[in-house]
Backbone as CSV, one residue per row, in Angstrom:
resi,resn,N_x,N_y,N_z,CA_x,CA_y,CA_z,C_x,C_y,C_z
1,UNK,0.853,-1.179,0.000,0.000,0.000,0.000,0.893,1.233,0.000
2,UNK,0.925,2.296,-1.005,1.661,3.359,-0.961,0.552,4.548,0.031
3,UNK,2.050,5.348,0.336,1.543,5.938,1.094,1.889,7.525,0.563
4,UNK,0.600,8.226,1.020,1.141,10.034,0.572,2.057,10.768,1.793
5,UNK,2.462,11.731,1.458,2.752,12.851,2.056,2.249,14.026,2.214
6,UNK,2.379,15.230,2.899,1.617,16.584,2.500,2.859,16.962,1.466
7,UNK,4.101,16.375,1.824,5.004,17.446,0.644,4.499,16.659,-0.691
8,UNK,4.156,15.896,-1.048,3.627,14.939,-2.207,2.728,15.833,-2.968
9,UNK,1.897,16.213,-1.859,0.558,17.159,-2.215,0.689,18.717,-2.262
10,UNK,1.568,18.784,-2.170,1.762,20.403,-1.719,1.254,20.719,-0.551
11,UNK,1.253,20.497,0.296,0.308,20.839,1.227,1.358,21.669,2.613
12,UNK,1.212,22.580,2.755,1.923,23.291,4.224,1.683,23.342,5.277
13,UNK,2.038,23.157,6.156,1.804,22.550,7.802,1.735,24.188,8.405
14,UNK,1.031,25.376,8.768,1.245,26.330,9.217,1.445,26.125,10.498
15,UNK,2.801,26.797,11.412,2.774,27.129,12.913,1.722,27.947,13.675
16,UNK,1.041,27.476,15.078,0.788,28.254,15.697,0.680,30.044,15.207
17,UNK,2.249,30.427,15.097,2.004,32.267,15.350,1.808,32.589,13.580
18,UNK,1.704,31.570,12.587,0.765,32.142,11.288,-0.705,32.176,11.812
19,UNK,-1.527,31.714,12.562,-2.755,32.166,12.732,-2.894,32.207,14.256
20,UNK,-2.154,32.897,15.310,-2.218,33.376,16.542,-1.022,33.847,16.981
21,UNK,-0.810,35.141,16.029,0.445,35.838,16.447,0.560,36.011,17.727
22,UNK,-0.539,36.907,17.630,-0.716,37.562,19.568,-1.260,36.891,20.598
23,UNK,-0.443,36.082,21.436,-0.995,34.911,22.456,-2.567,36.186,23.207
24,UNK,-3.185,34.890,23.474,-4.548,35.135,24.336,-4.178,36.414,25.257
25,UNK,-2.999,36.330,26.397,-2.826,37.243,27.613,-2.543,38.667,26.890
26,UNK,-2.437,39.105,25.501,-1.623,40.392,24.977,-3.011,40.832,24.014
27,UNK,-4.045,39.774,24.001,-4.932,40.350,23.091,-5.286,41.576,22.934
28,UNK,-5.269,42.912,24.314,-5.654,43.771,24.068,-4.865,44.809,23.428
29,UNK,-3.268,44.107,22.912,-2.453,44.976,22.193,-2.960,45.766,20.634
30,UNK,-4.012,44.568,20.325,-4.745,44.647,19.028,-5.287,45.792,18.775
31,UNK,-6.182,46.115,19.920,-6.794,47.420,20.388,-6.487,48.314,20.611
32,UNK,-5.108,48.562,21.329,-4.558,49.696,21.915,-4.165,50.840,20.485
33,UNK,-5.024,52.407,20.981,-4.662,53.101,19.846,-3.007,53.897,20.662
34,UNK,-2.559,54.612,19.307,-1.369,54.887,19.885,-0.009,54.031,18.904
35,UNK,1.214,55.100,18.840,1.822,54.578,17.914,2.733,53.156,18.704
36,UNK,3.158,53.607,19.613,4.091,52.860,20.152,3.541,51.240,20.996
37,UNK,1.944,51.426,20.472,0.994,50.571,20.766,0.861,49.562,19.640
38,UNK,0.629,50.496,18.712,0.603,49.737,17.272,1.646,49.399,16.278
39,UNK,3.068,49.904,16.917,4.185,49.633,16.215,4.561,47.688,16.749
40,UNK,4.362,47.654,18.169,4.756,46.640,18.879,3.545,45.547,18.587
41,UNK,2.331,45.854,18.615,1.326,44.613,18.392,1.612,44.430,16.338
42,UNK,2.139,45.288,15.563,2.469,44.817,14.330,3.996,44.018,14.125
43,UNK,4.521,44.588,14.942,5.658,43.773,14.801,5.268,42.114,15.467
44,UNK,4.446,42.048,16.372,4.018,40.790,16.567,3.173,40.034,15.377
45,UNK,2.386,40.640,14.909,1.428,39.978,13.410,2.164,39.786,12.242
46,UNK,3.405,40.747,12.577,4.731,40.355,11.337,4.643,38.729,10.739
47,UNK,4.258,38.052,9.315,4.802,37.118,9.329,3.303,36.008,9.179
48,UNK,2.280,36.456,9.715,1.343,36.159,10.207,0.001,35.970,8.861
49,UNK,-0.490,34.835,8.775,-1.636,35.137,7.783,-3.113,35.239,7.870
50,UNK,-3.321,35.218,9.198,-4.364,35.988,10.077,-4.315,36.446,11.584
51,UNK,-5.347,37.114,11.746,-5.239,37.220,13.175,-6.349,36.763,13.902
52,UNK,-5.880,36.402,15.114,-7.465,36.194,15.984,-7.914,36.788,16.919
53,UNK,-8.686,36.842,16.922,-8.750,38.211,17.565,-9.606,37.829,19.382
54,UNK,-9.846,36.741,19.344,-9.619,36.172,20.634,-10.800,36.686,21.142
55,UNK,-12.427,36.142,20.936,-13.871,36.761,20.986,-14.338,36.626,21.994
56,UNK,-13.602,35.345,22.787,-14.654,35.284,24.113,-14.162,36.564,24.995
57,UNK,-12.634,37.329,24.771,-11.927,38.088,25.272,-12.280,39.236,25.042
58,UNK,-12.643,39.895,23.727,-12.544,40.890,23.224,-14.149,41.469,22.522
59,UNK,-15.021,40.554,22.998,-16.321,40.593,22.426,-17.420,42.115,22.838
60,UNK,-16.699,42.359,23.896,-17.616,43.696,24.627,-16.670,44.886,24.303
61,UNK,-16.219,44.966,23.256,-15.414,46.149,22.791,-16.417,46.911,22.045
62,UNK,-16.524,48.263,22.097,-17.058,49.313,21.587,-17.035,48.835,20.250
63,UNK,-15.922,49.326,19.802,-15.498,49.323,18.225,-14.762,47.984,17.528
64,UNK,-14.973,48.339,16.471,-14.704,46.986,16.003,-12.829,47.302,15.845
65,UNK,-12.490,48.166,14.925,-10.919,48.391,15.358,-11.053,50.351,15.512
66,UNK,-10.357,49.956,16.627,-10.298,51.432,17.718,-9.726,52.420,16.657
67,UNK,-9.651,53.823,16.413,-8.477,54.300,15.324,-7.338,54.570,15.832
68,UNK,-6.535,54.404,15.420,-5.054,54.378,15.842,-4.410,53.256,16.286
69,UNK,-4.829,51.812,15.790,-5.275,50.907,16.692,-4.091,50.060,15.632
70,UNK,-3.351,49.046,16.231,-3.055,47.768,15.255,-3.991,46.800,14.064
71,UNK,-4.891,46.870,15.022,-5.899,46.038,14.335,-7.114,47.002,13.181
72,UNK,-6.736,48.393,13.775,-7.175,49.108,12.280,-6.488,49.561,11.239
73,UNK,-5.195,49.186,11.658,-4.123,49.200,10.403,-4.244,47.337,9.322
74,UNK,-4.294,46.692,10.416,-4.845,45.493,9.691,-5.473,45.911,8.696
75,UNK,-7.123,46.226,9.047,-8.221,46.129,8.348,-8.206,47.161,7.265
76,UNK,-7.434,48.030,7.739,-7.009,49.168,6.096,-5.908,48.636,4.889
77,UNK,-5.424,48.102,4.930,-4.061,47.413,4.697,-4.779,46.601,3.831
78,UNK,-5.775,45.298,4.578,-6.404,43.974,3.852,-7.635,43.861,3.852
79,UNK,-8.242,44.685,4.335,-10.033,44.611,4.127,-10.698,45.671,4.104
80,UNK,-10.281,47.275,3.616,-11.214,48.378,3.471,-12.718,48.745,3.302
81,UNK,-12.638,47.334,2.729,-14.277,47.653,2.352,-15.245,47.337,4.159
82,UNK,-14.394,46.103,4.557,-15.153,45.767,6.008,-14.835,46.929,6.974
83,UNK,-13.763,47.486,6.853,-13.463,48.365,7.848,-14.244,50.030,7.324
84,UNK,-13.974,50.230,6.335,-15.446,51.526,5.863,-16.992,50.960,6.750
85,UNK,-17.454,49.631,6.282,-18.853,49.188,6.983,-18.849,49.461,8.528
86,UNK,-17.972,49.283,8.692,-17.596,49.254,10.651,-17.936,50.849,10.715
87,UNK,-17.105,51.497,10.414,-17.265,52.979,10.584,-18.190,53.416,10.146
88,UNK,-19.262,53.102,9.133,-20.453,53.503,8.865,-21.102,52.946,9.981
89,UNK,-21.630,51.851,10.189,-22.180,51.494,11.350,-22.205,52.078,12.976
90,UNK,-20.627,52.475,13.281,-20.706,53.171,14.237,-20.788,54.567,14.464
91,UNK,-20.726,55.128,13.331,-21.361,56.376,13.079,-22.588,56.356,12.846
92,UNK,-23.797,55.110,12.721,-24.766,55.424,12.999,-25.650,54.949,13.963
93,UNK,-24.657,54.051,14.878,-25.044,53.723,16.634,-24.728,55.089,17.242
94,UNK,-23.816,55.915,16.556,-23.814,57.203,17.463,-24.944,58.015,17.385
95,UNK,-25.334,58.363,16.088,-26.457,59.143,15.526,-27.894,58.756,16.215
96,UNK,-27.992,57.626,16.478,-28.746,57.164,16.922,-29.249,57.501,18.791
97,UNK,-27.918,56.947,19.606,-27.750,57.738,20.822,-27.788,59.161,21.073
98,UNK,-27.652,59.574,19.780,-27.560,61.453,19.657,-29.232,61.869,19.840
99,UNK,-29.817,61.196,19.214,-31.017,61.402,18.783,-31.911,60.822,20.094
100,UNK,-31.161,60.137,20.737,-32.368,59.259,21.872,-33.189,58.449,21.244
101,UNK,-32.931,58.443,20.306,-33.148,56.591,19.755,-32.230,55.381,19.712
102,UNK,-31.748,55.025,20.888,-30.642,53.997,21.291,-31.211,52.681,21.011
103,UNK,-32.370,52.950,20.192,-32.904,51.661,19.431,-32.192,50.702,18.039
């Protein structure tokens, strides 16, 4: 009986920090706006082909990425269109609280 390989198949074994750069305890580096905030949580995603963003942790956050934030340099960088929707959206949870319709 022959047997395969993944190198046979092409196939790549990704490490851990390609999809969990930023261990669980640092998650809120993601968030932190600020340069010297977001220089250090990117140098951690360096390398990285997603991020996680760690939900049971980070789920009661205001915003989806803070501005000035690591994780809104992410989303400008590789997903503009999701990160425009975010900011439309929370510009109109504000409008909304403005108005006293927090509905």
């Amino acid at each position: 009986m022959a047997t395969t390989t993944a190198a046979a198949h092409r196939i790549h074994i990704l490490g851990p920090r390609a999809l969990y750069p930023v261990p669980w305890p640092s998650w809120r580096a993601l968030f932190e706006p600020g340069e010297s905030a977001r220089s250090a949580a990117m140098a951690e995603l360096r390398g990285a082909s997603a991020v996680h963003l760690w939900n049971e942790l980070s789920a009661g956050r205001a915003a989806f990425a803070p501005q000035g934030s690591a994780l809104e340099q992410v989303a400008r960088d590789n997903c503009p269109t999701a990160l425009a929707l975010a900011r439309r959206e929370e510009e109109e949870e504000k409008e909304k609280k403005s108005d006293g319709n927090g509905n």
